[in-house]
C-alpha positions, 0 to 999 in steps of 0.5 A: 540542741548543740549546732552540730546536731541541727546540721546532723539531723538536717542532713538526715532529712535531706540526704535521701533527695540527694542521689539523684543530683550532680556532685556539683548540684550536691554541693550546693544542696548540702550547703543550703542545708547546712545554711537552713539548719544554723540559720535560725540560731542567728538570734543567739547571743552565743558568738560562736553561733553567730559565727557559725551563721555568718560563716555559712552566709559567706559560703553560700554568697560564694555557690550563689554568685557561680563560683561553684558554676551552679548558679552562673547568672544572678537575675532581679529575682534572685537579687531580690531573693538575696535581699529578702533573705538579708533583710530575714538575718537582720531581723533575726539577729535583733529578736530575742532567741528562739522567737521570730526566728524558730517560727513557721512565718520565718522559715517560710519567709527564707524559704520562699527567698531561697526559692526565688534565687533557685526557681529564677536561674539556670538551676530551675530544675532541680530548684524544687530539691534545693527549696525542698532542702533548705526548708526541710533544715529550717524546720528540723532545727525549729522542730527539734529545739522544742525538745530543749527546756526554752520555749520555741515560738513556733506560731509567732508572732502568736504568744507563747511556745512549745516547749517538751523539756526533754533533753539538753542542748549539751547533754546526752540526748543532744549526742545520741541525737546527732550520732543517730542522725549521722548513721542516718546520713552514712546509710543515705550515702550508701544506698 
């Protein structure tokens, strides 16, 4: 699927959790999601894509380290979840597509990094939502690329993959995904 549509269909989970936040608490919360849902296509020899991923690092660094005022202090935990989730795109960036990246052990692993920056600041109660945000956008990206016709390594480091063979990252599948989950996110918004 197209960067587009793994931001949309993110969105489309994740909006419903949303009414009851700040605007300011909104803000951030989309940004993670938006962050979860590209993050996983760091493995992408695509330059776009990658730019796309660096590009949502840096505007999450700016919500993290208080410049929005959600998270104002950043303490060892959070510095160390920051880290952790370094260490992740590192990693990732090195791996082959659709492997480490697209699997249950990765998307654990960020969300538990993006956990430990929301759980260990002044954000700590609506922490919960963000985790629950950002790792619900991980794994609609890991979930829906296994409609595409590559393999996705949804149990690495388990060998082989799940693959459905059902639509085109670019084609018409991929749209009608994306257009149906951004009704999904309007109707969110409005009620």
């Amino acid at each position: 699927m197209s960067g587009d549509t793994h931001a949309a269909v993110a969105l489309a989970v994740t909006t419903s959790l949303l009414p009851t936040m700040s605007v300011e608490e909104q803000t951030f919360a989309l940004a993670l999601v938006a962050f979860g849902a590209i993050l996983p296509d760091v493995d992408q020899t695509n330059k776009r894509t990658k730019k796309m991923v660096m590009t949502a690092l840096v505007v999450l660094g700016l919500l993290v380290t208080g410049t929005s005022g959600v998270i104002k202090t950043l303490n060892p935990t959070a510095m160390l979840g920051l880290a952790l989730l370094a260490v992740w795109i590192v990693i990732g960036y090195t791996r082959p597509h659709r492997e480490f990246t697209h699997s249950f052990v990765a998307a654990s692993i960020a969300t538990v990094a993006v956990a430990m920056i929301t759980f260990s600041t002044r954000v700590s109660d609506v922490a919960a939502l963000y985790t629950l945000n950002f790792g619900l956008a991980m794994l609609s990206h890991d979930l829906i690329d296994t409609l595409n016709g590559k393999r996705v390594h949804l149990l690495w480091p388990s060998p082989g993959g799940v693959c459905f063979n059902l639509v085109a990252a670019s084609g018409t599948g991929n749209n009608l995904v994306k257009y149906m989950s951004l009704l999904i996110v309007a109707i969110n918004f409005v009620v």
